[in-house]
Residue frames as qw, qx, qy, qz and C-alpha x, y, z in Angstrom:
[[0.475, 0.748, -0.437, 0.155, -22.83, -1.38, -43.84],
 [0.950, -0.103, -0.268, 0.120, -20.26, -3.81, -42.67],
 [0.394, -0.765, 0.462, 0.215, -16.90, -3.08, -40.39],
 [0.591, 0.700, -0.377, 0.136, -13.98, -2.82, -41.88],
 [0.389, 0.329, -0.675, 0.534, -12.41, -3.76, -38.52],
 [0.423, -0.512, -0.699, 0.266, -13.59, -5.07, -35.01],
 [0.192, -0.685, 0.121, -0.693, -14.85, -1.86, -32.91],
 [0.549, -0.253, -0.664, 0.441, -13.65, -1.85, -29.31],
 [0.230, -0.677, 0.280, -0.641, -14.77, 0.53, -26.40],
 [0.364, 0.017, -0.617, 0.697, -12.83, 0.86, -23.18],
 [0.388, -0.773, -0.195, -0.463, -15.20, 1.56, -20.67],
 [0.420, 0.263, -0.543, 0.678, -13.64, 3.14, -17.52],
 [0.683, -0.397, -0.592, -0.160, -14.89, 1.80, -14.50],
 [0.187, -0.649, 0.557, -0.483, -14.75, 2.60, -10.84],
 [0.374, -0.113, -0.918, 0.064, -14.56, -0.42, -8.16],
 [0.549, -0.477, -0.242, -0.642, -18.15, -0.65, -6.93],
 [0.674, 0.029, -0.667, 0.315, -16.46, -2.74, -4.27],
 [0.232, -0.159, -0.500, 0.819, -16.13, 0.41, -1.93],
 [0.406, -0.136, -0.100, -0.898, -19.68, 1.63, -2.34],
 [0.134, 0.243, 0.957, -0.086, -22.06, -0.50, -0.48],
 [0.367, 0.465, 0.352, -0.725, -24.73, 1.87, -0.89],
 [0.400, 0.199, -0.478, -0.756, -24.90, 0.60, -4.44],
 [0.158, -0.320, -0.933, -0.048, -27.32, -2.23, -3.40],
 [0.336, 0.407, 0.432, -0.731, -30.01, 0.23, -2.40],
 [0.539, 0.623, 0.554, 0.115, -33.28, -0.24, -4.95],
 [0.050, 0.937, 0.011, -0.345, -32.06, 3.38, -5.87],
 [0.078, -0.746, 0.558, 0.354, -28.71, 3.07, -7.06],
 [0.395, -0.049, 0.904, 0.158, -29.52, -0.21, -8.60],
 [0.442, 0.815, 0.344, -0.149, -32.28, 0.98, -10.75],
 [0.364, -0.791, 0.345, 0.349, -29.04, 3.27, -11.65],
 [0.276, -0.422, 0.711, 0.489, -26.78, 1.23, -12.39],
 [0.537, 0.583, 0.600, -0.105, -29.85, -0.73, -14.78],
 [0.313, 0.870, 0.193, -0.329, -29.65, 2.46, -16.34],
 [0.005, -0.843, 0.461, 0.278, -26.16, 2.11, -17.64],
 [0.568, -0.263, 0.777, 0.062, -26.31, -1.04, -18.56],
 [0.584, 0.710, 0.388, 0.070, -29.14, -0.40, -21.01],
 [0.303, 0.906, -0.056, -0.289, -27.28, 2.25, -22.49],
 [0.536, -0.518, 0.657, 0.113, -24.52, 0.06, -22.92],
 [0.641, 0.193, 0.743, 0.017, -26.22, -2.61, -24.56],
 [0.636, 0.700, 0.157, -0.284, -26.97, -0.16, -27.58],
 [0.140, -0.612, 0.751, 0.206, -22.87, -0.97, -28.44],
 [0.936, 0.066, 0.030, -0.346, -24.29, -4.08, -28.63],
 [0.125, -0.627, 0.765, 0.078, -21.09, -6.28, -28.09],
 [0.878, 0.109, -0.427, -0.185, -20.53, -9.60, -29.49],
 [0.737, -0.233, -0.569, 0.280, -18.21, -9.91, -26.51],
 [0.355, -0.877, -0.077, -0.316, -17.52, -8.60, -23.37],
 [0.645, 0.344, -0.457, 0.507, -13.85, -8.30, -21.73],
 [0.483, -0.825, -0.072, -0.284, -12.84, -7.57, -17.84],
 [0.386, 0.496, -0.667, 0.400, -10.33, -6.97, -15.95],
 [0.897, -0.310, 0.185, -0.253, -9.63, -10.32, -14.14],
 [0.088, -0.529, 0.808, 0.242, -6.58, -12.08, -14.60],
 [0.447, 0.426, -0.642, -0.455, -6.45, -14.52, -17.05],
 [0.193, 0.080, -0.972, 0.109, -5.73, -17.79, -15.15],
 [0.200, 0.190, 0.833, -0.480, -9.77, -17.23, -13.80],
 [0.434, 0.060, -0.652, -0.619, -11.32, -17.45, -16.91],
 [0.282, -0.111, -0.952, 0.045, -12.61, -20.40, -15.58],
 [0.127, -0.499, -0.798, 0.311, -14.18, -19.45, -12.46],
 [0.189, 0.250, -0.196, -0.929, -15.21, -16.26, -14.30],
 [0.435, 0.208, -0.598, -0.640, -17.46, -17.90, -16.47],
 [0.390, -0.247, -0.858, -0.225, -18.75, -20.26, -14.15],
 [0.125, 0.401, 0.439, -0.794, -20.50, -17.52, -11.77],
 [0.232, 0.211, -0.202, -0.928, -21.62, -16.42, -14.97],
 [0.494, -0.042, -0.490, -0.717, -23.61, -19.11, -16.03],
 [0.194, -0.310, -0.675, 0.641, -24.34, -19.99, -12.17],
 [0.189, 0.509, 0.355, -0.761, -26.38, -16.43, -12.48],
 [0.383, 0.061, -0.487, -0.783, -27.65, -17.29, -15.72],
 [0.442, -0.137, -0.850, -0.252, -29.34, -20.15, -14.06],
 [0.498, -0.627, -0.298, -0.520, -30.54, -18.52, -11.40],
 [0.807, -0.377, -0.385, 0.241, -27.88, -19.76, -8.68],
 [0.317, -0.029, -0.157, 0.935, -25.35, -16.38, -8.25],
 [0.062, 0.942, 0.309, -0.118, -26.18, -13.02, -7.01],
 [0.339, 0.736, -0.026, 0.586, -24.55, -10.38, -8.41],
 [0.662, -0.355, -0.231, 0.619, -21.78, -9.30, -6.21],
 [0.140, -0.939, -0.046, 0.310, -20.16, -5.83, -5.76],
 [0.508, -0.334, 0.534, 0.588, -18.32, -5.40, -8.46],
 [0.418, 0.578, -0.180, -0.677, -18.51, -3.61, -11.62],
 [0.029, -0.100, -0.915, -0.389, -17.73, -7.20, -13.69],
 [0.101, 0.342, 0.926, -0.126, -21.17, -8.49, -11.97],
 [0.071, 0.739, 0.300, -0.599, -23.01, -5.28, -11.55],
 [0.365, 0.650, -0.359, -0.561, -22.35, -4.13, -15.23],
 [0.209, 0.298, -0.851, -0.380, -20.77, -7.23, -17.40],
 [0.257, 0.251, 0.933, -0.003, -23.01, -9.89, -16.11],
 [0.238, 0.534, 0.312, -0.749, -25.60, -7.87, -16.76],
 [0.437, 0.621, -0.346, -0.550, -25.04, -7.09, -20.74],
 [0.294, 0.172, -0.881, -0.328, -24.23, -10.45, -21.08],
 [0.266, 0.219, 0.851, -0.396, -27.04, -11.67, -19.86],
 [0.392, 0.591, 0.398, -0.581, -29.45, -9.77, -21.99],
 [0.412, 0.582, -0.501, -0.490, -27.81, -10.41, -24.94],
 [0.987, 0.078, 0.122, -0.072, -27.35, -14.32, -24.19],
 [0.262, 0.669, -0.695, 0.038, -23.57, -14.48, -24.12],
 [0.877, -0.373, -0.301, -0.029, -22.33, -17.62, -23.58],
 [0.785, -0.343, -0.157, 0.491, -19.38, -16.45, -21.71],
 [0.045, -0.986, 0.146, 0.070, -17.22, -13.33, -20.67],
 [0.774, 0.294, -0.194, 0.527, -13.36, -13.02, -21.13],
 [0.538, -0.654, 0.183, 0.500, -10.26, -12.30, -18.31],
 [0.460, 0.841, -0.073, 0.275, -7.93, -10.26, -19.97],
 [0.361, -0.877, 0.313, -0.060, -5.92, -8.82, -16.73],
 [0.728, 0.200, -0.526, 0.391, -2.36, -9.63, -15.70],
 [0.492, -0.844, -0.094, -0.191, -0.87, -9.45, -12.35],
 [0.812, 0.184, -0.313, 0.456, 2.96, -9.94, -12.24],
 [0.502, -0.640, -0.243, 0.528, 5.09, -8.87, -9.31],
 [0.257, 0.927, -0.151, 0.227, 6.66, -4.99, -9.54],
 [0.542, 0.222, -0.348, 0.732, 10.33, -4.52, -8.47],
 [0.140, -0.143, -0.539, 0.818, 8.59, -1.73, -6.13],
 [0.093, 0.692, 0.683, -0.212, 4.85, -0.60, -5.17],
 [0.303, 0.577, 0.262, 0.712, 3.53, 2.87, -6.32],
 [0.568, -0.788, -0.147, 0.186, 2.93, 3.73, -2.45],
 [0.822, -0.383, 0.016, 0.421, 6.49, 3.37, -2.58],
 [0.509, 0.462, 0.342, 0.641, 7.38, 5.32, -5.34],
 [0.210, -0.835, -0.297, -0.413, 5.04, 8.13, -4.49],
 [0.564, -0.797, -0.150, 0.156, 6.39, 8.24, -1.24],
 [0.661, -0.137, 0.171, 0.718, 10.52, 8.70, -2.37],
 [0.097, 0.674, 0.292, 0.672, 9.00, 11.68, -5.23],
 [0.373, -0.863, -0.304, -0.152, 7.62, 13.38, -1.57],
 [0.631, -0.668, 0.154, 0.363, 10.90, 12.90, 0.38],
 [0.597, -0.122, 0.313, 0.729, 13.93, 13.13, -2.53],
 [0.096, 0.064, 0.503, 0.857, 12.00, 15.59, -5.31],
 [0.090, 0.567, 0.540, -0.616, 9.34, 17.70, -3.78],
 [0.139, 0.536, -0.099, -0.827, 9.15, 20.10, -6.31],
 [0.277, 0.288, -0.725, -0.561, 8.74, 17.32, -9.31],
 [0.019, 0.383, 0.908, -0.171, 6.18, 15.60, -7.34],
 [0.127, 0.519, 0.404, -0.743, 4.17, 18.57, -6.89],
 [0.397, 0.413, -0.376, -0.728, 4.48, 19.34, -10.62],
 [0.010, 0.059, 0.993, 0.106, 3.60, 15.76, -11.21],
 [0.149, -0.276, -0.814, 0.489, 0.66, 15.63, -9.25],
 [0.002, 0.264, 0.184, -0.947, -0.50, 18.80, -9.54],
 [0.554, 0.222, -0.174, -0.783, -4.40, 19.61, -10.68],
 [0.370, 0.098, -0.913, -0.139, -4.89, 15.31, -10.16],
 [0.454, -0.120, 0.561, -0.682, -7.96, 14.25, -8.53],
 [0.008, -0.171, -0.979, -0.115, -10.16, 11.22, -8.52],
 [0.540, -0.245, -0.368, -0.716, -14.21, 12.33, -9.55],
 [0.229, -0.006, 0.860, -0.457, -15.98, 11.25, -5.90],
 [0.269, -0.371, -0.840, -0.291, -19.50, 9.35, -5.95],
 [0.127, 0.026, 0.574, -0.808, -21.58, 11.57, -3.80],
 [0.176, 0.572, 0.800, -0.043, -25.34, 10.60, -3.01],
 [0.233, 0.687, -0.005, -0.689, -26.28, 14.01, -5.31],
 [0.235, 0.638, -0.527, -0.509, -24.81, 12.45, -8.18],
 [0.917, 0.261, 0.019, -0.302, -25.98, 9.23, -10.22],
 [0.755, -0.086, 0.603, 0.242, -24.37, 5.98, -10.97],
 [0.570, 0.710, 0.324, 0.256, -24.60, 7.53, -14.91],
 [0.015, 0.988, -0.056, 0.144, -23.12, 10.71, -14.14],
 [0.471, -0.718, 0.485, 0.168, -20.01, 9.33, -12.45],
 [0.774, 0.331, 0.436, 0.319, -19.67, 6.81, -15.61],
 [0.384, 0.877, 0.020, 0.288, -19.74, 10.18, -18.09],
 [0.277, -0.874, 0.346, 0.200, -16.80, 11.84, -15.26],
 [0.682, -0.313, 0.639, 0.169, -14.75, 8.62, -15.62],
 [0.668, 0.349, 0.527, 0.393, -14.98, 8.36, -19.09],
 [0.059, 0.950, -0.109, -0.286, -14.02, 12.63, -19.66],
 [0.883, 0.368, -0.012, 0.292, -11.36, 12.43, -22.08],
 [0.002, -0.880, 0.140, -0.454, -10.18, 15.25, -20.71],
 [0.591, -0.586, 0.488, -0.262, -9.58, 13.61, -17.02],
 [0.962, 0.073, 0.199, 0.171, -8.31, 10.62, -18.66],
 [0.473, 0.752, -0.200, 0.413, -5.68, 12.93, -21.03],
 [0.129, -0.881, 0.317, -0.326, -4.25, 14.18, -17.25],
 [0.838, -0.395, 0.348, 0.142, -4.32, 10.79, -15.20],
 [0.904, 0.313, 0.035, 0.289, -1.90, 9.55, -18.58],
 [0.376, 0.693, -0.281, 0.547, 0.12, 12.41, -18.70],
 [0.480, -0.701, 0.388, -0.357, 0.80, 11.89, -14.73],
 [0.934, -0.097, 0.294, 0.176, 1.74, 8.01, -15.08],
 [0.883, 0.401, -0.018, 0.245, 3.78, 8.93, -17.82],
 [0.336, 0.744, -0.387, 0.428, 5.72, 11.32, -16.18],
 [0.855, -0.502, 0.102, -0.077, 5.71, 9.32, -13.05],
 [0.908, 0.282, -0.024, 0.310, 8.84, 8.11, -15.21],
 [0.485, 0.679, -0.193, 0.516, 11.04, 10.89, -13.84],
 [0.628, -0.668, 0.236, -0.322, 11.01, 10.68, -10.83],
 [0.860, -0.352, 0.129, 0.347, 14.57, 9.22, -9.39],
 [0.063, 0.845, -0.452, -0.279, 18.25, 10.33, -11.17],
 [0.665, 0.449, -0.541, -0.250, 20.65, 8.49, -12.95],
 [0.485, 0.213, -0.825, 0.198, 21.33, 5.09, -12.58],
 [0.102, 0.322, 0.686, -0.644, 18.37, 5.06, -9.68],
 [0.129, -0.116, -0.650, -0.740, 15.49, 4.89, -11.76],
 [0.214, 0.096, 0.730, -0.641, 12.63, 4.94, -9.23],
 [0.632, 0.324, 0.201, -0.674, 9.46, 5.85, -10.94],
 [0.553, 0.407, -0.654, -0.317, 10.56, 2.96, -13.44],
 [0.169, 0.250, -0.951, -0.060, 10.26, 0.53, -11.06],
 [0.459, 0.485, 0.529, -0.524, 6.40, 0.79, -11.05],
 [0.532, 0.621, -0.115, -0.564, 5.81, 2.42, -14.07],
 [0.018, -0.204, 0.962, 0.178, 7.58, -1.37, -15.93],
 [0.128, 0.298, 0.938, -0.124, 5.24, -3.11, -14.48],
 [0.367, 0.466, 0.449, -0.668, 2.56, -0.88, -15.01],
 [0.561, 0.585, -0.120, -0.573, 3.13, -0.98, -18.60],
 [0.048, -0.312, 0.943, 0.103, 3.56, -3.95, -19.01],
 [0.329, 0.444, 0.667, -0.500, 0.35, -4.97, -17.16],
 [0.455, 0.565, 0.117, -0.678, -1.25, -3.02, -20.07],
 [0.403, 0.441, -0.616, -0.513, 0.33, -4.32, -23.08],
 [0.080, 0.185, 0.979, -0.040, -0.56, -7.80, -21.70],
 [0.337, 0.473, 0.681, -0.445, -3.75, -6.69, -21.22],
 [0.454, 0.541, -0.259, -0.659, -3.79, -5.00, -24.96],
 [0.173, 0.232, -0.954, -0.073, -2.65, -8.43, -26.04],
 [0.180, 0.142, 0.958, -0.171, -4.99, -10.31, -24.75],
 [0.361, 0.580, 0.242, -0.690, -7.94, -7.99, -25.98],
 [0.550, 0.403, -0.464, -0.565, -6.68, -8.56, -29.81],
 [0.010, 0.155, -0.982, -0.104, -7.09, -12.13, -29.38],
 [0.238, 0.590, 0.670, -0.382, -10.84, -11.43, -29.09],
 [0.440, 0.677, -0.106, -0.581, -11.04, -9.96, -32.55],
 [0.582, 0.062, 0.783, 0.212, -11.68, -13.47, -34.51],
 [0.429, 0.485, 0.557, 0.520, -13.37, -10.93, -37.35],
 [0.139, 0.217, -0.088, 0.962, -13.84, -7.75, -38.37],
 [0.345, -0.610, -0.174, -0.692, -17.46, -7.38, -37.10],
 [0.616, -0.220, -0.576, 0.491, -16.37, -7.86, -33.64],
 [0.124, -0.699, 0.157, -0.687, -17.36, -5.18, -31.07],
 [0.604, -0.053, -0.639, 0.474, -15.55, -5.66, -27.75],
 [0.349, -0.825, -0.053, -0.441, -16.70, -3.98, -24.63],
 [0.697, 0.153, -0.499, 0.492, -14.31, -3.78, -22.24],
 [0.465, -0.846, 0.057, -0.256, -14.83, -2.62, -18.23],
 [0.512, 0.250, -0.416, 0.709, -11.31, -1.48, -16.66],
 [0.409, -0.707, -0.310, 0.487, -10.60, 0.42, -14.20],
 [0.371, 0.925, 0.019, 0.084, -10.77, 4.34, -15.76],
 [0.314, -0.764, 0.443, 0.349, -6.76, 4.72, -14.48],
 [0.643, -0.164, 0.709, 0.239, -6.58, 2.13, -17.72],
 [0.584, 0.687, 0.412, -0.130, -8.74, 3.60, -20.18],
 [0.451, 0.829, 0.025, -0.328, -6.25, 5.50, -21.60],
 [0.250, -0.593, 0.744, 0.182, -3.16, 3.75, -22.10],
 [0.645, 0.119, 0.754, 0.036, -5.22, 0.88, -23.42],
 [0.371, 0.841, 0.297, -0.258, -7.17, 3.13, -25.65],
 [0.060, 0.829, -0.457, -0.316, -3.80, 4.78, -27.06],
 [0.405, -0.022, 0.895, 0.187, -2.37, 0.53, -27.74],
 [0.567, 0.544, 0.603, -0.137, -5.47, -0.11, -29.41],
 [0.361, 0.885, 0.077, -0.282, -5.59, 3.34, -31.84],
 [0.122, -0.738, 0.585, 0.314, -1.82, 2.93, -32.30],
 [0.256, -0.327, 0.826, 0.381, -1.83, -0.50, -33.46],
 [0.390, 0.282, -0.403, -0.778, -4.23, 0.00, -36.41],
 [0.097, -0.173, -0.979, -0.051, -6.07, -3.57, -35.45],
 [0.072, -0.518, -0.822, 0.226, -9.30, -1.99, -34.40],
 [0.059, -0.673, -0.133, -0.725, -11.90, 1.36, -34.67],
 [0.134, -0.103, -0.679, 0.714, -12.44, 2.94, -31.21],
 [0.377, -0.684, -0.622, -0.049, -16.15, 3.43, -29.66],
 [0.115, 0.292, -0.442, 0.840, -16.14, 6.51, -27.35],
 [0.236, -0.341, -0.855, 0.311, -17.59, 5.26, -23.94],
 [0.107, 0.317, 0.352, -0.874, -19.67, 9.34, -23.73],
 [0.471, -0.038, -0.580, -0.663, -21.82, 8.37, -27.19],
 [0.548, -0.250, -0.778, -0.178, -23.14, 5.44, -25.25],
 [0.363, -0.299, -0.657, 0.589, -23.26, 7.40, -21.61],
 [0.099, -0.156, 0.039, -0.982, -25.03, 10.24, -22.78],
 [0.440, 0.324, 0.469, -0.694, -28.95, 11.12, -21.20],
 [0.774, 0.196, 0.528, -0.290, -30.04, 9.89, -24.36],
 [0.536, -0.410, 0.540, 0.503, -28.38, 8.07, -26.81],
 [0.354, 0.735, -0.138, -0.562, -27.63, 9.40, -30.23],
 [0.861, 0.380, 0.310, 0.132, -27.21, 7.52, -33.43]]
């Protein structure tokens, strides 16, 4: 049976950047393991978050390590996207990202909530934690945390109220939280431009603090079915 509309899944991603230990034969077998389970999605493309303007040199690592001249770097693009596109024979990945300046950092933000509005930070904040990689716990298993809908449901509801934070006319947590959603809708934007028909299925590796905001764009603007990233992360996947 044919889609009626492109299917996209948001897969929320940590940055494999701060883990060297994932080059051991161990964790790399691993990550293998998540790639295959991936692949049963079976994308016709594959999206990442890279800023646009490096399309270019995006795409020529990729087919650099299709020819045998890149290694796979630390990074969840290489370490996951090249990967699926490789075994499928893409001929190319897609940037999506944006990176425009904020008006103020979220260091900064965070830090004013601590000093002006203790009590509305705390409630902010409160019951928020990031899911750690510990050498007990697979490269699979942290995929399934990151992709809890549950822990995704809190990080959103913490950005969004991130928005109260300052008073009138001193809008503080707004002058992150702009940019931050901004950042997304570009990046939702750029995602439907990669849905040329309806049987399109878009895999997409973010960073999980994105999965749901994007995820919520997507569903909202009736252009696309969603994929849930725990069908394809489970121990063994289910039709």
């Amino acid at each position: 049976m044919e889609q009626s509309k492109p299917t996209v899944l948001v897969l929320g991603s940590f940055h494999m950047s701060e883990h060297e230990e994932l080059f051991s034969k161990k964790r790399q077998a691993e990550i293998e393991d998540v790639a295959a389970k991936l692949i049963e999605f079976q994308p016709t493309k594959i999206a990442v978050e890279m800023t646009a303007e490096k399309n270019g040199l995006l795409n020529r690592q990729y087919q650099e390590f299709m020819a045998g001249q890149f290694s796979l770097e630390l990074n969840e693009i290489d370490q996951i996207g090249f990967r699926i596109a490789s075994r499928l024979r893409h001929d190319q990945l897609y940037a999506v990202d944006w990176m425009g300046k904020s008006r103020m950092g979220y260091g900064e933000v965070d830090q004013w909530g601590k000093e002006n509005q203790p009590e509305l930070h705390k409630e902010i904040y409160d019951g928020i934690f990031l899911p750690e990689l510990s050498s007990e716990k697979s490269v699979l298993e942290y995929y399934r945390e990151l992709n809890d809908p549950v822990w995704l449901a809190k990080v959103h509801k913490m950005y969004l109220n991130m928005a109260r934070i300052g008073e009138f006319n001193n809008y503080v947590g707004m002058n992150w939280l702009s940019w931050w959603y901004e950042r997304n809708l570009i990046i939702f934007s750029n995602l439907t431009r990669l849905m040329s028909t309806d049987s399109e299925r878009i895999l997409f590796i973010v960073g999980c603090s994105h999965s749901s905001i994007i995820t919520k764009f997507l569903e909202e603007s009736g252009m696309c079915e969603i994929a849930e990233p725990l069908r394809y992360l489970s121990y063994r996947y289910l039709e």
